[in-house]
C-alpha positions as CSV (number, residue, x, y, z in Angstrom):
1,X,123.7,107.0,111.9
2,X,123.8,103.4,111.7
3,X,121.8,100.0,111.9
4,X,120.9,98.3,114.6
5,X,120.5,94.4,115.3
6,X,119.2,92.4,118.7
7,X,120.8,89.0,118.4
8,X,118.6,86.6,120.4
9,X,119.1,89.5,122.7
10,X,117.7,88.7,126.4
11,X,117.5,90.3,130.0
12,X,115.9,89.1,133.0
13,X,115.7,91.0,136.0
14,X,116.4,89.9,139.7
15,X,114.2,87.3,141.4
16,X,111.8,87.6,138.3
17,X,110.4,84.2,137.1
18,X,110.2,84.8,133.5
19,X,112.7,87.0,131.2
20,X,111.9,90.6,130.7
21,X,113.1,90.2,127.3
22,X,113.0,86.3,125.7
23,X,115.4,85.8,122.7
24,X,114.6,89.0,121.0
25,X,115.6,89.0,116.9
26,X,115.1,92.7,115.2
27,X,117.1,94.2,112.1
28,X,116.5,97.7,112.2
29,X,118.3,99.5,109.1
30,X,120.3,102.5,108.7
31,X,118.3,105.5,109.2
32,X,114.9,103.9,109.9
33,X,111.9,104.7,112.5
34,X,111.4,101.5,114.1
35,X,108.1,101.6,117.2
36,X,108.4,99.0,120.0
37,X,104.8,98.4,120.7
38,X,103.0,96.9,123.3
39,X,101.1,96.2,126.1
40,X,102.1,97.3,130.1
41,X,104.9,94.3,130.6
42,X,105.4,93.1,127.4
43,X,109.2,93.8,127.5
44,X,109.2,97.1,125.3
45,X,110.6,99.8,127.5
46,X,113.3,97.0,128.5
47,X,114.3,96.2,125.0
48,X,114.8,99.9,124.6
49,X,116.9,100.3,128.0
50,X,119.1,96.9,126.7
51,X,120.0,99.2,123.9
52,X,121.1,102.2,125.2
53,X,122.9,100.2,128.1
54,X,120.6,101.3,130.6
55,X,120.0,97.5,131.4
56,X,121.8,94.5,131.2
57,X,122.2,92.4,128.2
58,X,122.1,88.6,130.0
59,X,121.9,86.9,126.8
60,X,122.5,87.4,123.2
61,X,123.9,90.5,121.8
62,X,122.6,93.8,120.5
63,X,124.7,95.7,117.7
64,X,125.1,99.4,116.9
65,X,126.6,99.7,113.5
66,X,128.0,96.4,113.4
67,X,129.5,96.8,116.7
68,X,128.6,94.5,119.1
69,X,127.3,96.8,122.7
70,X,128.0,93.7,125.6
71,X,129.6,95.1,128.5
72,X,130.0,99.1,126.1
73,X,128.6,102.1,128.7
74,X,125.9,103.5,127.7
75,X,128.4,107.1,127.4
76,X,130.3,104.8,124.7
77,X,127.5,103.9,122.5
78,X,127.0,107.2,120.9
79,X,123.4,107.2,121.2
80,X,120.6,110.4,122.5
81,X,117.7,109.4,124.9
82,X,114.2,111.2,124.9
83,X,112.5,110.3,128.1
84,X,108.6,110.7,129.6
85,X,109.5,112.9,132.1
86,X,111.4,115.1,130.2
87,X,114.8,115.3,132.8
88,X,115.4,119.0,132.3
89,X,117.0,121.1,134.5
90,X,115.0,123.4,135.9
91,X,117.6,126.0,136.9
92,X,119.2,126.0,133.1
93,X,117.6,128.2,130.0
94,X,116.5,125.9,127.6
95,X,119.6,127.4,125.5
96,X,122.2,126.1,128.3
97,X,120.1,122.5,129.1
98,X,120.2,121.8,125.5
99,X,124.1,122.7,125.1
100,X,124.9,121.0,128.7
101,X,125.5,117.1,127.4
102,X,128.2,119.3,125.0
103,X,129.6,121.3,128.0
104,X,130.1,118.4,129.8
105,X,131.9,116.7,126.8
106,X,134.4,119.7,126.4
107,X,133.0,121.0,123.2
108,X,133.5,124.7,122.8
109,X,130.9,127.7,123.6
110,X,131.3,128.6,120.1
111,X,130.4,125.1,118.6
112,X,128.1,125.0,121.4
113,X,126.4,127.9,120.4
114,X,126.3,127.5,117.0
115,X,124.9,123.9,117.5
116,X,122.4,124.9,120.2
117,X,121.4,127.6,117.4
118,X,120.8,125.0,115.0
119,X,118.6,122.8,117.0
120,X,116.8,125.3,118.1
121,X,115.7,126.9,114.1
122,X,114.6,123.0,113.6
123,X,112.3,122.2,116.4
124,X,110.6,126.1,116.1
125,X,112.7,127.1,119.5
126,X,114.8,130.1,118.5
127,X,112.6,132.8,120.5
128,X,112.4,130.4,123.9
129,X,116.1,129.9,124.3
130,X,116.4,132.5,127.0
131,X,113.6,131.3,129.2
132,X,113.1,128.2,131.9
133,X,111.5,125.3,131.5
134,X,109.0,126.4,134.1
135,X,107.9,129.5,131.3
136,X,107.0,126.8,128.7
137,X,104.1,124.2,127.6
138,X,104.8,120.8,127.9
139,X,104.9,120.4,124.1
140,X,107.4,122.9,124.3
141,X,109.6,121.3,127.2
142,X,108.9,117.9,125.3
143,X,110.7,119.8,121.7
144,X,113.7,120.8,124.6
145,X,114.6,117.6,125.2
146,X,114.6,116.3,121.4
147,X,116.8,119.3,121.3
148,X,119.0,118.3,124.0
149,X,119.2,115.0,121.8
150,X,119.6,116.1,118.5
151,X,122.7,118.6,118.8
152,X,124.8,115.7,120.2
153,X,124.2,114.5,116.4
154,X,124.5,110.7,117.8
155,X,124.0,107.7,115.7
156,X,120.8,106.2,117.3
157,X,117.8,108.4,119.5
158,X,116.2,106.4,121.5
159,X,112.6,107.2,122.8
160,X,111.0,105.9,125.9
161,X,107.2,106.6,125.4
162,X,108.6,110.9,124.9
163,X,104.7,111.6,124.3
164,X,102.7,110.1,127.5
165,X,102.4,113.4,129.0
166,X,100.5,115.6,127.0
167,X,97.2,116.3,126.3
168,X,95.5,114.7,123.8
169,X,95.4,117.3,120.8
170,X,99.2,118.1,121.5
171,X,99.8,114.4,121.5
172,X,98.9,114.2,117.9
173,X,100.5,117.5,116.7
174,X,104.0,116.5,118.5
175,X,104.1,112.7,116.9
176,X,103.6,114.5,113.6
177,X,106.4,116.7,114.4
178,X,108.8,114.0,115.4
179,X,107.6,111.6,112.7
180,X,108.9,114.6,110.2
181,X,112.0,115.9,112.2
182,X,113.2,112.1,112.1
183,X,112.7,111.7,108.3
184,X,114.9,115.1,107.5
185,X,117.6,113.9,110.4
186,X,117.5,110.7,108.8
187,X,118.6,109.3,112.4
188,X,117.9,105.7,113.5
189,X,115.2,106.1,115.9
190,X,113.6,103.1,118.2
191,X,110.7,104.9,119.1
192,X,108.8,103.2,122.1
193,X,105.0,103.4,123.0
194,X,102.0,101.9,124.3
195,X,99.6,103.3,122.0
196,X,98.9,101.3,118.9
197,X,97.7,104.3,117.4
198,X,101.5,106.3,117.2
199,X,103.2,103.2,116.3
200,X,100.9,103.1,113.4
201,X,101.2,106.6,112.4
202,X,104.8,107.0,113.4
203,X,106.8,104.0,112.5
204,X,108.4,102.8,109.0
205,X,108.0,99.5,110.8
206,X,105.9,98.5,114.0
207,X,107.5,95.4,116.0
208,X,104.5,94.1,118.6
209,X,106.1,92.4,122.0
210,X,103.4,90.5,124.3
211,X,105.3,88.9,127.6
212,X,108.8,90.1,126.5
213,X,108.5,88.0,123.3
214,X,108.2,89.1,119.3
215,X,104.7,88.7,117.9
216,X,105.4,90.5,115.3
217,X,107.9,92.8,112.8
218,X,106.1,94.7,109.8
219,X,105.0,97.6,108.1
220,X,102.1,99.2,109.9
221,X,99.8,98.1,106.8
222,X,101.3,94.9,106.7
223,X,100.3,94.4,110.7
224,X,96.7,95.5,110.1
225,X,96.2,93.6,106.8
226,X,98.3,90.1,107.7
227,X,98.4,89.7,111.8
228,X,100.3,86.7,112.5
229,X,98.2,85.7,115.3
230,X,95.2,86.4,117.3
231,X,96.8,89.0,119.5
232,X,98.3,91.0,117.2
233,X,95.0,91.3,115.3
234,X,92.9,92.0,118.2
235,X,96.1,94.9,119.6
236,X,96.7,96.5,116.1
237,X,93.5,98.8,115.1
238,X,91.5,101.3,116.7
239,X,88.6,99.8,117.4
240,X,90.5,96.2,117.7
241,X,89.5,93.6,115.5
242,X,86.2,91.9,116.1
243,X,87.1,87.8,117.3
244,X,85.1,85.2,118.5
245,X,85.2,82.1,117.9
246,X,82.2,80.2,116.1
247,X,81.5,76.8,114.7
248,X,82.5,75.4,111.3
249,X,80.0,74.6,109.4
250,X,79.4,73.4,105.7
251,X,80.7,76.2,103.3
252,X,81.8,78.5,106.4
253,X,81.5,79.5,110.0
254,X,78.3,79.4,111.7
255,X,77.3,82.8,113.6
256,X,74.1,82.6,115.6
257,X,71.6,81.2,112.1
258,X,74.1,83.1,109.8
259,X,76.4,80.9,107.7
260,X,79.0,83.4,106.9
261,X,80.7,81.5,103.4
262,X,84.7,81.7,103.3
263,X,86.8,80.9,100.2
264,X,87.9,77.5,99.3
265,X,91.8,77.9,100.2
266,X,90.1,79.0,104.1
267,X,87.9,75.3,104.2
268,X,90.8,73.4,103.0
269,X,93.1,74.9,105.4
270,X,90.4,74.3,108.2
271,X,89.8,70.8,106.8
272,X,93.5,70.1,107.3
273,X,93.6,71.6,111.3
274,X,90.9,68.9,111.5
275,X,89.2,72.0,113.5
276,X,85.1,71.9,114.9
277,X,85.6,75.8,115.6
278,X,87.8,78.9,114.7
279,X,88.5,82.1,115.7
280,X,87.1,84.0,113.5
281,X,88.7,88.2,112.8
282,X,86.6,90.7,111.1
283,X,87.1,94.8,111.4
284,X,84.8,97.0,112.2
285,X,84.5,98.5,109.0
286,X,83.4,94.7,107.7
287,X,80.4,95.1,109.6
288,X,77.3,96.5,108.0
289,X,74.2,97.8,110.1
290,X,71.1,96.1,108.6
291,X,67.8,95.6,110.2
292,X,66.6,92.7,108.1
293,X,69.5,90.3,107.1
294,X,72.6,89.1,109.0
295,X,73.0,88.0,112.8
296,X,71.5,89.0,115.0
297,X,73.3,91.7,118.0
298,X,71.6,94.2,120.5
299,X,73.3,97.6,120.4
300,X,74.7,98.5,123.8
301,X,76.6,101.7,123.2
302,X,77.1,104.7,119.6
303,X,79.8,106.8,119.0
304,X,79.2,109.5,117.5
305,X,82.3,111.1,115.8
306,X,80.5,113.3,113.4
307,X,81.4,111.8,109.9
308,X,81.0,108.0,111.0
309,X,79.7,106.3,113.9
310,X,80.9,103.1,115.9
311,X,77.9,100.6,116.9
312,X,79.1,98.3,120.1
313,X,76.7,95.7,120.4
314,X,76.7,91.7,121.7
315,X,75.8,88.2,120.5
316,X,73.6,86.2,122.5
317,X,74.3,82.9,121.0
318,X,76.0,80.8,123.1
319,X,77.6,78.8,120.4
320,X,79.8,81.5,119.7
321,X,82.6,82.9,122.1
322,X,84.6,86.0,123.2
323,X,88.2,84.6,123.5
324,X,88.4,84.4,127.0
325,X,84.9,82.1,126.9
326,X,82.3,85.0,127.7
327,X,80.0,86.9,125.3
328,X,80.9,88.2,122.5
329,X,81.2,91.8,122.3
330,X,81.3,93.4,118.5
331,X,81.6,96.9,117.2
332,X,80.8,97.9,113.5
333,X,81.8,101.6,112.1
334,X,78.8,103.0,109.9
335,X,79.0,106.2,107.7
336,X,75.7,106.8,108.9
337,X,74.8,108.6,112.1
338,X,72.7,107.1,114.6
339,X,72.3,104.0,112.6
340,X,70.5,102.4,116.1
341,X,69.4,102.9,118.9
342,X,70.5,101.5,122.2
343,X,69.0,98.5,123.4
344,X,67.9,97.7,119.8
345,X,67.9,94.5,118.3
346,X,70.1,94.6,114.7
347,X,71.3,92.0,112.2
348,X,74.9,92.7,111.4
349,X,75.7,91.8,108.3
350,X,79.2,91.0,106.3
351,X,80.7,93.6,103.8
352,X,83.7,93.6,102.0
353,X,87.0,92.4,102.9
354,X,88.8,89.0,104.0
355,X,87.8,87.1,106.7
356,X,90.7,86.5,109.5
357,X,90.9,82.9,110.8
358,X,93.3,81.8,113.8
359,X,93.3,78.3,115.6
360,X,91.2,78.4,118.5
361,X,94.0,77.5,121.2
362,X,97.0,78.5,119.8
363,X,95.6,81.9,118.2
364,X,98.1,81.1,115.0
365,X,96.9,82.1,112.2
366,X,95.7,79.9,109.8
């Protein structure tokens, strides 16, 4: 085990006109579950590949226990990768293709064996080591190779997004099971993922990337409660974050003939950006459906999930934007079921809960 730190670490790639990875600053400590989040491009699979010395580090540094890993093979930097595709061998029992990265280092059958056995106990494998990987569920295959990883007993794991291939109900069974298998390993783990949703439930700490550059390093409640900027805000949560951006008006922000009222600290702070409008952050579950009061939406789609429903409806107004200039879209989250109907006119009103504000151009929160 030991901590990891990317020193202004960079890479870019060949004939690329930006940096896969710009000036990238992370302390990860000493046995913790850290998720590189983000979306397609933002530099997260890279950052991941810099560290286990798949790709080269162009600028910067990246340390492993204090160690610093420019110009270390990745065979020297005693860490484990899980990959998507799971790269086992199809010829080998799952016994012999978690053992092999062992054989090949000269350990004994015996110490082999026993490790193999080990692994195997852990991860619920014990009955299967006898069998191909053809003979076994993906979730199963997918347990194999954080087998093949873990008896190797290295000081980091690295994950490149080890979950993209299952179904969806064995997608959230198998995060749970590496979320708990990491916290009795007690490994360093850099865990990476496109879905917001693992990185929330996964990860000690969640760092966001957006065009190979750090939005973002906290605690998943930290990230939904304090988003640093606009993207963050609208990436973290499932639904996103409601934003648009509205005028300022006496008191508040103006939506549609609403004045929504905001604390004294928000105008002051808006007084001093010598802003006309803000963006404006609220979550769905800030939204209350009310047929009377509030401004005024027309319901375009329901969710129904049984116990709570999601409203997605859309402001006419053309005072207040979507953040790329169109309509705003909006969904609210309602205990009730079937709270509308589609193609109904509904005043959405403001519950409890703070009110997000970020600049308009810079998406900075302010």
């Amino acid at each position: 085990m030991a901590a990891i730190t990317y020193k202004k670490a960079s890479c870019v790639y060949e004939g690329a006109d930006s940096l896969a990875v710009d000036s990238l600053d992370l302390d990860i400590a000493d046995g913790e579950f850290v998720v590189l989040v983000g979306p397609s491009g933002s530099g997260k699979s890279t950052a991941l590949r810099m560290l286990a010395g798949l790709e080269d580090i162009d600028g910067g540094a990246i340390e492993i226990g204090g160690k610093n890993m420019v110009g270390v093979p990745s065979k020297d930097r005693d860490i484990a990768m899980v990959f998507q595709n799971y790269a086992l061998y199809p010829n080998k029992t799952v016994g012999e293709n978690m053992g092999f990265a062992l054989k090949m280092r000269g350990v004994s059958l015996d110490e082999r064996t026993r490790k193999v056995a080990e692994a195997a106990k852990i991860l619920d494998l014990t009955e299967y080591l006898d069998r191909k990987p053809g003979k076994l569920s993906g979730g199963q295959r997918q347990r194999v190779a954080m087998g093949r990883a873990i008896v190797r007993e290295p000081q980091v794991f690295c994950m490149d997004e080890p979950l993209s291939n299952l179904d969806a109900k064995l997608r959230v069974q198998t995060r749970t099971q590496i979320a708990a298998l990491q916290r009795r390993l007690g490994t360093t783990t850099v865990y990476v993922t496109h879905d917001q949703v693992e990185a929330m439930t996964m990860g000690d700490r969640v760092a966001v990337l957006r065009g190979g550059k750090l939005q973002q390093f906290a605690s998943p409640t930290d990230l939904y409660d304090n988003p640093v900027n606009a993207f963050v805000a609208g990436f973290i949560g499932s639904p996103a974050m409601n934003l648009m951006t509205v005028p300022i008006g006496s008191g508040g922000v103006q939506i549609g003939d609403t004045l929504l009222p905001l604390e004294r600290d928000a105008l002051t702070a808006l007084a001093s950006a010598n802003l006309d409008a803000v963006t404006v952050g609220l979550r769905p579950e800030q939204l209350g459906i009310d047929h009377a009061e509030g401004f005024a939406a027309k319901v375009d789609l329901i969710e129904e999930l049984g116990s709570e429903s999601y409203v997605y409806a859309h402001l006419d107004d053309p005072k207040v934007k979507g953040l790329d200039g169109g309509p705003v879209a909006l969904v609210a989250r309602s205990a009730v079921r079937a709270p509308a109907r589609i193609g109904e006119s509904v005043s959405l009103t403001k519950l409890d809960g703070p009110v997000h504000l970020f600049h308009p151009e810079t998406g900075e929160r302010i």
